[in-house]
VMD Tcl script that draws the C-alpha trace (Angstrom):
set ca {
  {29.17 17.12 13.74}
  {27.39 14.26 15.89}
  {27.38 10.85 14.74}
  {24.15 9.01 13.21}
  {22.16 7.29 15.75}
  {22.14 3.72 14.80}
  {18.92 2.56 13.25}
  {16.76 1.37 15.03}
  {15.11 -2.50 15.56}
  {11.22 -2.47 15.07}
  {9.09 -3.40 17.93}
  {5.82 -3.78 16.46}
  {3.98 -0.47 16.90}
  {2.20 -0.91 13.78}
  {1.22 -4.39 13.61}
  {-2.09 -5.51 12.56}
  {-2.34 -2.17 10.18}
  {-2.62 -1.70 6.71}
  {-0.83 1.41 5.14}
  {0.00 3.32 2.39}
  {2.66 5.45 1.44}
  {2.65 7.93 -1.70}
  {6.09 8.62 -3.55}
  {7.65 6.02 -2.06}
  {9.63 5.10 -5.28}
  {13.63 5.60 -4.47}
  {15.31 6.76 -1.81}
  {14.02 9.41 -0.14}
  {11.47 9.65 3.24}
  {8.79 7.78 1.35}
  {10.39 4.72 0.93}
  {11.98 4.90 4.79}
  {9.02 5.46 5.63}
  {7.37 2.44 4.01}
  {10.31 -0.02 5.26}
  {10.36 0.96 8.74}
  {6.74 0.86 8.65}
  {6.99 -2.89 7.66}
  {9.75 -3.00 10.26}
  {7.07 -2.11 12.52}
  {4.24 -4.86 11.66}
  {2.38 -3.13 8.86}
  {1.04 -4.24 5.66}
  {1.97 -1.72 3.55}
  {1.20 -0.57 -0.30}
  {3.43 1.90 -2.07}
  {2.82 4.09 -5.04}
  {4.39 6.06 -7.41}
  {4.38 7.54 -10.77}
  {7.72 6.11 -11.84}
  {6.64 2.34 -12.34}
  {10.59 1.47 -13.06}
  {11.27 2.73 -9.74}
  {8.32 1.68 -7.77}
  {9.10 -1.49 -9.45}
  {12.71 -1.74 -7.84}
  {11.89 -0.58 -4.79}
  {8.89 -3.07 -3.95}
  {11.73 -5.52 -4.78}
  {13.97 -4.24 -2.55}
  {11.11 -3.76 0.24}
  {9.72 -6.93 -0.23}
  {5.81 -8.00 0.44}
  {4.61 -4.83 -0.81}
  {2.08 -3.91 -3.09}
  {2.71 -1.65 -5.44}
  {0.53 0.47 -7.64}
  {1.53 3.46 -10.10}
  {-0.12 6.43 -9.52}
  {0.28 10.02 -10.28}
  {-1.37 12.22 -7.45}
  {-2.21 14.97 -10.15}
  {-4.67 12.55 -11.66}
  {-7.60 12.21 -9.65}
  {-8.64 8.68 -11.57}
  {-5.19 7.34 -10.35}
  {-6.18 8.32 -7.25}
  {-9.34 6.55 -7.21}
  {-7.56 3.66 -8.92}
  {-4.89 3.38 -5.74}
  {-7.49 3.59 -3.04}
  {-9.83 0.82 -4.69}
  {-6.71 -1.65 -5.56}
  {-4.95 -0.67 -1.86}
  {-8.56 -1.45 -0.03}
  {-9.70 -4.18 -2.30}
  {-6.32 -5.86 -2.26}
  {-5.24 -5.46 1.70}
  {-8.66 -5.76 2.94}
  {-8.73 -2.01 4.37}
  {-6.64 1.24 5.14}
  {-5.62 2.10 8.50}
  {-2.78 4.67 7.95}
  {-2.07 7.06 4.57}
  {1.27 8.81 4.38}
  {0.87 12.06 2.11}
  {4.84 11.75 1.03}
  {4.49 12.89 -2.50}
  {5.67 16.23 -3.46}
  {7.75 18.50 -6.19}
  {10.43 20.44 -5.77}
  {13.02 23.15 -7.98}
  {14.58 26.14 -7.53}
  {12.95 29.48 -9.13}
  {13.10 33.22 -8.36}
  {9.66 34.67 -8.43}
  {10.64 37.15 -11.08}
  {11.58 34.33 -13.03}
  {9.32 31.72 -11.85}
  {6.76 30.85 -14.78}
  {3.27 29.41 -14.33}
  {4.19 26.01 -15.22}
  {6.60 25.54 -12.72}
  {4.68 27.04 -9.94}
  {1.59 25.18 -10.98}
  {3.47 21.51 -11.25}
  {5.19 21.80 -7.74}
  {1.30 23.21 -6.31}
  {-0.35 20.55 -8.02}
  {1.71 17.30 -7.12}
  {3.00 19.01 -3.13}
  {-0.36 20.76 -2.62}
  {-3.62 19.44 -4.76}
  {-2.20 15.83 -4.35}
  {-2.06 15.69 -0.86}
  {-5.61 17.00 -0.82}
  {-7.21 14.67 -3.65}
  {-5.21 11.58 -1.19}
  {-6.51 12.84 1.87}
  {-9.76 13.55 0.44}
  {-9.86 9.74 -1.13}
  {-8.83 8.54 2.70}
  {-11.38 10.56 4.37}
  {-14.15 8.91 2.07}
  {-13.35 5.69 3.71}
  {-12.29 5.89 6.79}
  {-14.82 8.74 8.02}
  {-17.51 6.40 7.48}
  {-15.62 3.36 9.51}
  {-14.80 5.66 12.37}
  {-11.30 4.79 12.10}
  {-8.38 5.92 10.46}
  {-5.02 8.05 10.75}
  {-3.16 10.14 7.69}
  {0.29 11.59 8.42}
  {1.01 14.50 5.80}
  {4.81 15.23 4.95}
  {5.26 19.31 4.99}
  {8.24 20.98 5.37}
  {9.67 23.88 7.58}
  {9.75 25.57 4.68}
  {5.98 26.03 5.30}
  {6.63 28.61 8.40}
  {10.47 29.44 7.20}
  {11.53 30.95 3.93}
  {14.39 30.69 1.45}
  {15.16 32.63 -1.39}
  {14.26 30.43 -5.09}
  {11.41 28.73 -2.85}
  {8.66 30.81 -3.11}
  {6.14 27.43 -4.36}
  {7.04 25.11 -2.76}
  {7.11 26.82 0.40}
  {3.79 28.00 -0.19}
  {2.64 24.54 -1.25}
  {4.09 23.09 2.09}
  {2.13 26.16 4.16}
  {-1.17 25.04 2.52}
  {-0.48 21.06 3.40}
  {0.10 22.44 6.77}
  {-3.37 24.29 6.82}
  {-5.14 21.54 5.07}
  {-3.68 19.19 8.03}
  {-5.35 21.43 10.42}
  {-8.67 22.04 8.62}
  {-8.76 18.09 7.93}
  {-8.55 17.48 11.66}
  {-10.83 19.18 12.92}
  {-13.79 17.86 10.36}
  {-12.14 13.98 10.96}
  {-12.03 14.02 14.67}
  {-16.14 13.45 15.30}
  {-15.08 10.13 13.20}
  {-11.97 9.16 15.79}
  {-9.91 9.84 12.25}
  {-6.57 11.52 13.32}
  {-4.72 13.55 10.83}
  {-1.54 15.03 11.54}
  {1.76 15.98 9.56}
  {5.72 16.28 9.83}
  {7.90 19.35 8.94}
  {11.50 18.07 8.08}
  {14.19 20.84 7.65}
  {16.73 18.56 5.96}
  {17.01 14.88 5.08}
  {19.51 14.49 2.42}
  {18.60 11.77 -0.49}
  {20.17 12.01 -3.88}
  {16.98 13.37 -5.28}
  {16.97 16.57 -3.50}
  {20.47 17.34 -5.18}
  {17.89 17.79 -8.23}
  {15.71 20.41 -6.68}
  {18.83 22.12 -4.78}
  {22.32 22.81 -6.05}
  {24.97 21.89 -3.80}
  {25.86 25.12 -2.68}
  {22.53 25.86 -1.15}
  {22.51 22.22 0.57}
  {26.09 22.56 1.71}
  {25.23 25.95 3.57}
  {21.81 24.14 4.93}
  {23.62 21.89 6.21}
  {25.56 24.43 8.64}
  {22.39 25.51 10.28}
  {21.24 22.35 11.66}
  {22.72 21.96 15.22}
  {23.95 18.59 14.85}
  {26.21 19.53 12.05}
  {24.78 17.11 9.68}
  {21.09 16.47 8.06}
  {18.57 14.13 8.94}
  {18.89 10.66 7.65}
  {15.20 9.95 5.76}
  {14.86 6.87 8.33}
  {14.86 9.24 11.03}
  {12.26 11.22 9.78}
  {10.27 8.05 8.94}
  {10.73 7.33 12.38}
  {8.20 10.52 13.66}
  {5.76 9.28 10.82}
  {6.21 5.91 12.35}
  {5.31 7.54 16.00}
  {2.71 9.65 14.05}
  {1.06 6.72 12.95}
  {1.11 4.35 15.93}
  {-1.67 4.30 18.83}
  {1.38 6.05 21.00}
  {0.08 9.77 19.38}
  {-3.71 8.77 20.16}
  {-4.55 12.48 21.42}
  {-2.07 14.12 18.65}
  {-4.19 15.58 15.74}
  {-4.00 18.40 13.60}
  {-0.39 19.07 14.56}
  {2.43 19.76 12.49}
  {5.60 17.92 13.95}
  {9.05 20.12 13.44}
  {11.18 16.81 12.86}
  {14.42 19.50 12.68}
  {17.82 20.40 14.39}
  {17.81 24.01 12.31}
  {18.24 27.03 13.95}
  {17.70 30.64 12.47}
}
mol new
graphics top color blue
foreach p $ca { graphics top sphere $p radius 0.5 }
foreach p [lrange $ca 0 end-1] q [lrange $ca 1 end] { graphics top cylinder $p $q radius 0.2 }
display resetview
């Protein structure tokens, strides 16, 4: 197993931006993503749908603003994008983090589960990006950074939505791009294969993670900050001619 890279010092590749980052309640990619954003220079906003969490980690973060929000809503949504551009003066950057997860066969799988992970993973990510595009279309400026999953071109047994969910952000990151480019408006996404947070232990028993684990070729899984790091990248003026890509941000090997 290789050692953890040490994390790394910011060096202001966002600065002067405004962003937003969906999900970021806790301890998982969206709230890496939001600190090493601010690490970088930006002014960001988080959201969430668990206001105890969001609440703790705009705390922890710091000089945030916060705003509950449940991406299956689409009057939440509206409600984030008016309070994020009212409040911060604009939107450069949107980070599509939020997403469900869970473990079903199909031949067990019932509509309700496969309908809450496509509606939060899939719909969400849509009704976000859709909210984005409304604005920043019109100001010929703008970049979103959707957060898909190799599960999207891999499978695995008990993942049948949300690797279908993860497929269709990858699509609708395509399909987004093209209309947004005539605007300058990049929109691009990140596949992770594994970045361990204690919140994925309750979508995946340990088992499964445990034997994940021994197909990535560094012997260990991500760290969320490292993935963060690509949407960081993603983000920044440094991917200027990068849109409608899907970034593999993965050691796995078949």
């Amino acid at each position: 197993m290789t050692q953890t890279p040490p994390y790394p010092a910011g060096r202001g590749l966002l600065e002067g931006k405004t962003l937003l980052v969906t999900a970021a309640a806790g301890t998982g990619i969206g709230f890496a993503t939001a600190k090493r954003c601010a690490e970088e220079g930006a002014t960001v906003a988080i959201s969430d749908k668990h206001q105890r969490r969001l609440a703790e980690s705009a705390g922890e973060l710091g000089g945030v603003l916060a705003v509950p929000c449940d991406v299956t809503n689409e009057d939440d949504v509206q409600a984030l994008f008016t309070r994020v551009v009212g409040e911060l003066g604009g939107l450069d950057v949107l980070v599509n983090n939020a997403g469900l997860g869970g473990t079903a066969r199909l031949t067990e799988m019932t509509d309700e589960q496969w309908n809450a992970v496509l509606d939060v993973t899939l719909n969400g990510t849509f009704r976000c990006t859709r909210a984005a595009l409304r604005y920043m279309v019109p100001r010929q400026s703008g970049v979103i950074v959707n957060n898909a999953s190799v599960l999207g071109w891999r499978a695995q047994v008990g993942q049948a939505h949300y690797a279908a969910a993860k497929a269709g952000v990858m699509a609708l990151t395509r399909c987004a791009a093209l209309e947004a480019a005539p605007a300058g408006v990049r929109v691009n996404a990140v596949s992770p294969s594994l970045a361990m947070h204690p919140f994925l232990s309750k979508a995946i028993d340990q088992e499964t993670l445990d034997e994940l684990v021994t197909r990535e070729a560094f012997g260990r899984s991500a760290e969320p900050w490292e993935v963060a790091n690509v949407i960081v990248f993603l983000a920044s003026e440094y991917s200027s001619y990068m849109t409608g890509e899907v970034v593999s941000v993965s050691s796995q090997h078949p």
